[in-house]
C-alpha positions in Angstrom: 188.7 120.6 77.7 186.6 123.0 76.0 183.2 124.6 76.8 180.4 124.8 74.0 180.7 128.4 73.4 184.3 127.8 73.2 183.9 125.2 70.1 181.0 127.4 68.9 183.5 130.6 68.7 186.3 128.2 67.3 183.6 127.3 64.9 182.7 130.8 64.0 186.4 131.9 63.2 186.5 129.8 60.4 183.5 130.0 58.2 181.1 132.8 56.5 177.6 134.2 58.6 175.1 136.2 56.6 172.6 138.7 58.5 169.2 138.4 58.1 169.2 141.4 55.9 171.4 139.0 53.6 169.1 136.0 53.8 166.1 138.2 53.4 167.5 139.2 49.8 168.7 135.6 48.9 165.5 134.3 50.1 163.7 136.7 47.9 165.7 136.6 44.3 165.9 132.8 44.2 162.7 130.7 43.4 164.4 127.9 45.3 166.4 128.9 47.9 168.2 126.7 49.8 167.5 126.9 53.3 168.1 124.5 55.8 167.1 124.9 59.2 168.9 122.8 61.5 166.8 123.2 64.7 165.0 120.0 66.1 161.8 119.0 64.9 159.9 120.0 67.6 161.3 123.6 67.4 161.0 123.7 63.4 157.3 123.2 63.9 157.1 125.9 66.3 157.8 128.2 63.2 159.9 128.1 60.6 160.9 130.0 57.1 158.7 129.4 54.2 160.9 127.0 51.9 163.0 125.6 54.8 163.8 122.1 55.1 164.1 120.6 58.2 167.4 118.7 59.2 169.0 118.4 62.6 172.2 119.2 63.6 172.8 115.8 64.5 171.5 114.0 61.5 172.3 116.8 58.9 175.4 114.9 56.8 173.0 111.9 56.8 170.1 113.5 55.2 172.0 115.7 52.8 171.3 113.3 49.9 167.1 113.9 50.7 167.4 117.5 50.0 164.6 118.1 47.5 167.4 120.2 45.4 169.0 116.5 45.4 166.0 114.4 44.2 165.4 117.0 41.9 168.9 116.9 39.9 167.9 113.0 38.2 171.6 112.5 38.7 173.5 109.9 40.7 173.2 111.1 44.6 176.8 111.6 44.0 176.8 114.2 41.7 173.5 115.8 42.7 175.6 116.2 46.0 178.4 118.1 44.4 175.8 120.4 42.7 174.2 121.2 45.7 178.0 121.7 47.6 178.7 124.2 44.5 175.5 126.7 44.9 174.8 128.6 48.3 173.4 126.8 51.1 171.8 128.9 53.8 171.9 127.1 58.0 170.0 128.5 60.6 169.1 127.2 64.2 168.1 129.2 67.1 170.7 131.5 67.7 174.1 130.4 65.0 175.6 128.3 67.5 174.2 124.8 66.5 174.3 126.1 62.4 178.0 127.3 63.3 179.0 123.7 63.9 176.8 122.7 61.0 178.6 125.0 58.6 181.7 124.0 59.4 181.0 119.9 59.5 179.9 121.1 55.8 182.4 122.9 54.7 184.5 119.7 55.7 182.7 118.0 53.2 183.3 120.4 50.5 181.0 122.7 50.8 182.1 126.2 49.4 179.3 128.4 49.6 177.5 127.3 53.0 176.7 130.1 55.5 175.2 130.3 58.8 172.9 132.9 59.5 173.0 134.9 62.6 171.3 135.7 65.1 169.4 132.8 63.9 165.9 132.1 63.8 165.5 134.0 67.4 166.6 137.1 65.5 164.4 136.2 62.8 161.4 136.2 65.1 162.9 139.6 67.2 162.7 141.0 63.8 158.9 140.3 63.1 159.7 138.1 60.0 157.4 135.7 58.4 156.7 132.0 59.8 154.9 129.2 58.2 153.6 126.7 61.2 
């Protein structure tokens, strides 16, 4: 049996985490980013980053093909998938754990250039960052 910090650290051994100093410059050389913040609703409208789209952890594979990058493409959800798996995706939740298991459920699905931003959106806040409410 394994603990949740155990499969969070398990997680964390096998895919890439940006800092916020590395968001913070994504977020501000791309018009679009792609940020997903994978927090539950109720937390996401607590404060979250401008531009973020909200998908929970546990629905996050589900709602992949509603990511606006997605409806944006005109192409086959199929394809507008595999765009969106080929250009960086950004995950945050509260502290990395729950964007930890995200990124690596992605990466499973072919994700390349998914990361997972730590210290999460806790850091984010620490850090005196912007929120939209």
């Amino acid at each position: 049996m394994k603990t949740a910090q155990q499969l969070v650290a398990e997680a964390k051994a096998g895919i890439k985490e940006v800092n916020l100093d590395q968001l913070s410059n994504y977020l501000n050389t791309h018009p679009e980013p792609r940020l997903i913040d994978v927090r539950e609703p109720a937390e996401f409208a607590q404060g979250h980053i401008a531009g973020a789209v909200n998908y929970p952890r546990g629905v996050l594979e589900m709602q992949l093909a509603n990511h606006p990058a997605v409806a944006a493409s005109g192409c086959a959800a199929d394809v507008a998938l595999e765009q969106l798996a080929a250009e960086p995706l950004y995950l945050i939740c509260r502290s990395g754990a729950r964007s930890a298991l995200a990124t690596e459920s992605l990466q499973r699905m072919g994700f390349s250039k998914v990361y997972s931003v730590a210290p999460g959106m806790q850091g984010w806040l620490d850090a005196q960052l912007p929120i939209v409410k």
